[in-house]
N, C-alpha and C positions, 0 to 999 in steps of 0.2 A: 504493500500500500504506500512506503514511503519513495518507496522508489516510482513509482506512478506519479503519483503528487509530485515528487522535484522534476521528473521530466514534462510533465504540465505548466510547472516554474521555468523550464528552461525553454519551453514553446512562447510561451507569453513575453519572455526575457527577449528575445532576437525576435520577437515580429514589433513590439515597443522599441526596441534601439533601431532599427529598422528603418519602422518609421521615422524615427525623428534624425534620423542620417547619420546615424552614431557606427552603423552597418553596412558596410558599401554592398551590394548584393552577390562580389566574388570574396568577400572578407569569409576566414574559418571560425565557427565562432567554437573555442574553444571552451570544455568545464572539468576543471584541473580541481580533482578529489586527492587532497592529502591526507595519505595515511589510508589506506583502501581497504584494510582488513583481508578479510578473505576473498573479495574480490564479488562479491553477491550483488551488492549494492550497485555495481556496474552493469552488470550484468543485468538486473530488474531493469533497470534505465535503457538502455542497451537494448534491449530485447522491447519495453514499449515502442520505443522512438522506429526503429524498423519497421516495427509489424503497422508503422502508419506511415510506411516511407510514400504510397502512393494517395494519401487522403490528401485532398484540396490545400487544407488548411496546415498540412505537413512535408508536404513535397519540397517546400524550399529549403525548408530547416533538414531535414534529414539528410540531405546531401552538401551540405556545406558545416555539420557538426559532428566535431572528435571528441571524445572521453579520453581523457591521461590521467592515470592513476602515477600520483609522483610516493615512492615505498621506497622508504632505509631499508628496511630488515631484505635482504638476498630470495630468504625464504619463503617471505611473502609473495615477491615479485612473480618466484615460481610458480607460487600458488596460484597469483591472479593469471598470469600468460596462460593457465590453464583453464581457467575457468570462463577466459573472455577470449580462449582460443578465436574460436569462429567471429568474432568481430574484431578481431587484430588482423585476422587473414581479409576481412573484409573491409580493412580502411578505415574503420568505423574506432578503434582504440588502440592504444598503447600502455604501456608499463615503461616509466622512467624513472632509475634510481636519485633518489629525491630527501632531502633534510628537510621539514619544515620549519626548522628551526632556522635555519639560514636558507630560507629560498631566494633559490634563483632560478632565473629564466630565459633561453634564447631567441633573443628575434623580437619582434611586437607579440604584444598579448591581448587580446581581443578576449572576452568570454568571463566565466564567474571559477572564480577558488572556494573551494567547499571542503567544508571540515565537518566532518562526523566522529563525536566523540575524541579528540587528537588533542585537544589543549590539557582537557582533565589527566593527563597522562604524560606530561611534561614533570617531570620530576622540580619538587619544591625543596623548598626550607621550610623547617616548622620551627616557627618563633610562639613563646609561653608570655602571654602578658599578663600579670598581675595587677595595673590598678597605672590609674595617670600620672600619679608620683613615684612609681617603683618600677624598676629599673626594666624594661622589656629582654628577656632571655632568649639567645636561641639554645635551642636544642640537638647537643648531641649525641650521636650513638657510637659506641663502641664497633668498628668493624671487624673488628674479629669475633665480637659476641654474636655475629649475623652468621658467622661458618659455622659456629659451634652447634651440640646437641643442646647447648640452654634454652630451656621454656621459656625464661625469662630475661627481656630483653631490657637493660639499664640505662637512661635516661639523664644524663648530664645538662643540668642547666650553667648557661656562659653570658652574664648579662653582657649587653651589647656597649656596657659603656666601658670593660675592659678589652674590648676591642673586636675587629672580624679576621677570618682566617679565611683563606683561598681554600680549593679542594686538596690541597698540597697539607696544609697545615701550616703556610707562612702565613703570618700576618701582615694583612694587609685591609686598606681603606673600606667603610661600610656603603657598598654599590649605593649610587644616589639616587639610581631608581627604585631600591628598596624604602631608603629614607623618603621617599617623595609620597610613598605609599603610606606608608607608616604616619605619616603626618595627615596625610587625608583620612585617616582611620579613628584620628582624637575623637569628635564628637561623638561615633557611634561606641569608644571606649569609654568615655564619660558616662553615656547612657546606661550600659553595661553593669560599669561599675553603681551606679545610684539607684540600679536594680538587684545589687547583691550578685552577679551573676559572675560574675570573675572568680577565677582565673578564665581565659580563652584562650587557644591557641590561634594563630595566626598562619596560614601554608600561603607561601610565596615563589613560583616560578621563575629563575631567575635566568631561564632563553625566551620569557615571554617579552619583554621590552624590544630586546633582539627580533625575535617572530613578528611585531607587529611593525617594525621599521622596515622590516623586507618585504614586508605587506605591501605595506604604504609606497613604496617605492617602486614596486612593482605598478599596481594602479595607476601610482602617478603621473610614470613616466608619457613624456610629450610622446604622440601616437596610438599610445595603448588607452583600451577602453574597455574597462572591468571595474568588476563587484565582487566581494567575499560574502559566503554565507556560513556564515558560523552556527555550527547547532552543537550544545554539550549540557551537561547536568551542572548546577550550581544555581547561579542569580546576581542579588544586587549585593553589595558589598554587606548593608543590615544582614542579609539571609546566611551570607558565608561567613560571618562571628556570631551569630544565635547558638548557643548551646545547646538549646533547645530544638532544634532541628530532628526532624523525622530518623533519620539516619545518622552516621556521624560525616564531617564534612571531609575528612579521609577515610577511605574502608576500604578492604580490598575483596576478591572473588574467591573464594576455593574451586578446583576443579569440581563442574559440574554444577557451579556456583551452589555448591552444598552449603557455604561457608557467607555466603550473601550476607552484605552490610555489617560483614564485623569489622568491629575497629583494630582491630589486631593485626595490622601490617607487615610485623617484622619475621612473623613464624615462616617456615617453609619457602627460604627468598630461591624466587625463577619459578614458584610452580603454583603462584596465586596474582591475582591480575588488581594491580594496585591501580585505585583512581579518587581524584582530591576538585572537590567543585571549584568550577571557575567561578571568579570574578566577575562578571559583566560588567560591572562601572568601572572596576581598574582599567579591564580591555576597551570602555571606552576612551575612558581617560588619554589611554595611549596613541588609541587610533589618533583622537582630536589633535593629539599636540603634534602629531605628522601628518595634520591639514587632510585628513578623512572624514568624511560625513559620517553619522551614523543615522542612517535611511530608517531602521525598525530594530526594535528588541520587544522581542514578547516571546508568545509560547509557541513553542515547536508547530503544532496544531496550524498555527494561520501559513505550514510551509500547502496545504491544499487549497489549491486557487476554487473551489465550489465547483467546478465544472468536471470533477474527477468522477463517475461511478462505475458501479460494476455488476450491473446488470450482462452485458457481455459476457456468452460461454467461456470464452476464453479465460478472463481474467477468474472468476468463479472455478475454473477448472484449475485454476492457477495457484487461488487463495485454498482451495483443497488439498493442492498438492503437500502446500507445508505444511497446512495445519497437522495432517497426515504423518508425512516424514516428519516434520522439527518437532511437532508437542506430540506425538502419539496418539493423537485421536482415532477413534475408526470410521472407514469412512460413513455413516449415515450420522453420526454426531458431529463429523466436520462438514459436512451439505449446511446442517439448524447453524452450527456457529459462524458459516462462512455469510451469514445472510446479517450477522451482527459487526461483520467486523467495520466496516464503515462508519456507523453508528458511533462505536468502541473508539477510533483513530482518529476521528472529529472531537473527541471529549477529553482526550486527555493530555493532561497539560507534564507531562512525564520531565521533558527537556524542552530549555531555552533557544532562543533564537536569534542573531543578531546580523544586518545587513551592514556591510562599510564602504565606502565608494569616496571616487572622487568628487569633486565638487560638481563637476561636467557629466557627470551620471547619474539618471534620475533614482529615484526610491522605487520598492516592487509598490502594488498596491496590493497590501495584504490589509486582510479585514480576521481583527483577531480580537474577542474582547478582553482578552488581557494582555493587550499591547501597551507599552509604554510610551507615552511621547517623548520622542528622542530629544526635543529641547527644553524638557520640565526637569524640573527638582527630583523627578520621582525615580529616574533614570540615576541620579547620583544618590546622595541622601536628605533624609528630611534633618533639617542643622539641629533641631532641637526636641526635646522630650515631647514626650504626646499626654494628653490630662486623660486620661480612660470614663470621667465622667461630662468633662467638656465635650469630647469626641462623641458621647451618646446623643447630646443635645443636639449638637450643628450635624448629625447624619438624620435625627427626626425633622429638625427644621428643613434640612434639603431632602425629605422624605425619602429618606434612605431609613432599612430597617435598623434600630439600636444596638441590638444584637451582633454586626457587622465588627463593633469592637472592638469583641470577643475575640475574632481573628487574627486579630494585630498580634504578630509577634511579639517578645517582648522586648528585642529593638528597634521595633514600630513599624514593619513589614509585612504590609500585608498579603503583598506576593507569596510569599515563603510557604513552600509546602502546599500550595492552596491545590484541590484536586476536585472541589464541590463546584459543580455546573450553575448553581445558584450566585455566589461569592464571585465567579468571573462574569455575570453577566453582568454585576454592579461596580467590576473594577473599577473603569472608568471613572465614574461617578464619583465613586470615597478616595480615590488619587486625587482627582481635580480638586476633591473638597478640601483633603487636608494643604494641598500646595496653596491654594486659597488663603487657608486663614492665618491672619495675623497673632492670634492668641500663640500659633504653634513658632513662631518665631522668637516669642518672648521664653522665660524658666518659668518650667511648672512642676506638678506632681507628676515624678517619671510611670509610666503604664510596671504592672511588677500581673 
């Protein structure tokens, strides 16, 4: 399904740039997936865009559109050439070994960079913050306790004001782009802390700054005309220091994900699938400051342009096949669930979404009700405490139910965690309210 949906995005994408001359009509338009996994994802893509290479409304695009899956890992690469055999033989893709970390690119670049699940999987630092006055720690670990038979893995805290260490263990200067971070992070530690809620730990990617200037410069560059679509697990900056959060904000997979959402990262290192929520406001932060738009950020869900169904045998024969193969259903209970799953994929707000472009490239039109507007308050943070009894009042006055809250985190995000079809149809509404009022700019009684 998701892969139907983005190839509907990348239909809409080149007949919009198209139009507005952004696509000369011999231009390739390229859609450059970092980090490809098992190569499936291509392949759904892949496999829709053909099977409409003769329809009216698809004939232009399918013969002037490549897939390149840009894959570090060797073995991946193998994997994908195999799985997108027949559309590598047929023009139609590639396999290019690729860093996302440092991309790069040859020639103009015409087309969208798309990430699926790649940033939460950049390896971080975990800093321990104890309160506004004392002293923020990083965290480290013993790497020889990671080879050992120990259960128990030991935990060193090194406040950051006796200094930082490279990966070497020389000392040296604390990256400015972590301190730039850290600093935009005071208010929602203030909060934190006047909510009792401290300690928090803080996870910091320190090739994302890297990753989004190569972005950026890729986009940028005079001739080239692209967009990134970023979809990953995490949110707003509030959502990634909540304690309280549904899961923990690093956890990793045991095989077979037996071992789903535990926090216990360091057991069994190479044979457990570690991943740590992204930021969206740092990532916007960064895009901004290397002169990227940010077009949309909301929920995964607005990537189906509404025109997507699947009433079509095919796709139905399609949606059986996995449910079949991948969850083990038989086939007469995957016929009843395949008739749900569209329903199912329009509702859930599971992973985020974010578009980044240049100035010279339009926004998608995605209609999502838990989109954020990309030039409000709501997309960074709200600066100051929220009243929990104030907030009932001005959501009855703007006849919003009181109740609504309730769902505020308790560093005042209401995003976080949200899964209720009720609560997104009102986003909007309680975002605009609280960026609205003046009381919440002022100190109040912090929400607890």
């Amino acid at each position: 399904m998701f892969g139907w949906a983005l190839a509907e995005r990348i239909r809409e994408t080149v007949t919009r740039w198209s139009a507005l001359g952004l696509l000369a009509p011999t231009d390739t338009f390229t859609f450059l997936e970092l980090g490809g996994g098992d190569g499936c994802l291509a392949c759904d893509v892949l496999d829709y865009v053909s099977a409409r290479a003769t329809d009216s409304e698809w004939d232009q695009i399918a013969t002037r559109f490549e897939y390149v899956i840009g894959e570090l890992s060797p073995s991946l690469r193998q994997l994908q050439e195999q799985i997108l055999e027949e559309h590598i033989g047929a023009g139609r893709a590639r396999v290019v070994e690729c860093d996302a970390r440092q991309l790069s690119w040859q020639g103009p670049f015409k087309g969208l960079v798309f990430c699926n699940e790649l940033i939460d999987a950049f390896p971080v630092e975990k800093l321990r913050v104890r309160g506004q006055a004392e002293a923020i720690s990083r965290v480290h670990v013993d790497r020889d306790a990671l080879d050992s038979e120990a259960s128990v893995v030991a935990e060193t805290l090194v406040p950051l004001s006796e200094g930082w260490q490279d990966d070497n263990g020389i000392a040296a200067d604390l990256p400015t782009e972590l301190a730039e971070y850290l600093r935009g992070l005071q208010p929602l530690i203030a909060d934190l802390e006047a909510c009792g809620l401290l300690p928090v730990d803080v996870y910091w990617p320190p090739s994302l700054p890297t990753f989004v200037e190569s972005l950026a410069k890729l986009l940028s560059t005079e001739g080239n005309v692209g967009a990134a679509l970023l979809v990953d697990y995490g949110g707003t900056s509030r959502h990634v220091l909540d304690p309280r959060s549904v899961a923990p904000h690093m956890r990793s997979y045991g095989p077979d994900r037996k071992l789903a959402h535990t926090s216990d990262v360091y057991s069994d290192s190479g044979f457990r699938d570690i991943t740590c929520d992204v930021d969206f406001t740092e990532l916007a932060r960064l895009a901004r400051h290397h002169s990227l738009e940010v077009g949309f950020f909301g929920h995964q869900v607005a990537i189906d342009p509404g025109t997507l169904v699947i009433s079509e045998t095919e796709k139905v024969d399609a949606i059986l096949s996995r449910l079949t193969r991948e969850n083990g259903y038989a086939p007469g209970v995957a016929r009843l669930a395949a008739s749900h799953v569209l329903k199912r994929f329009r509702r859930a707000p599971c992973f985020w979404m974010m578009w980044l472009s240049a100035a010279h490239v339009p926004s998608p039109n995605m209609n999502c009700a838990a989109a954020l507007q990309p030039g409000g308050n709501a997309l960074f943070t709200l600066a100051s405490s929220v009243d929990r009894e104030q907030l009932e009042c001005e959501l009855m006055r703007a006849g919003q139910p009181p109740e609504l809250a309730c769902r505020l985190k308790p560093c005042g995000d209401i995003a976080a965690d949200m899964s209720d079809a009720g609560v997104l149809e009102r986003y909007h509404a309680v975002m605009g309210l609280l960026e609205s009022c003046d009381w919440l700019r002022s100190p109040g009684t912090v929400c607890t």
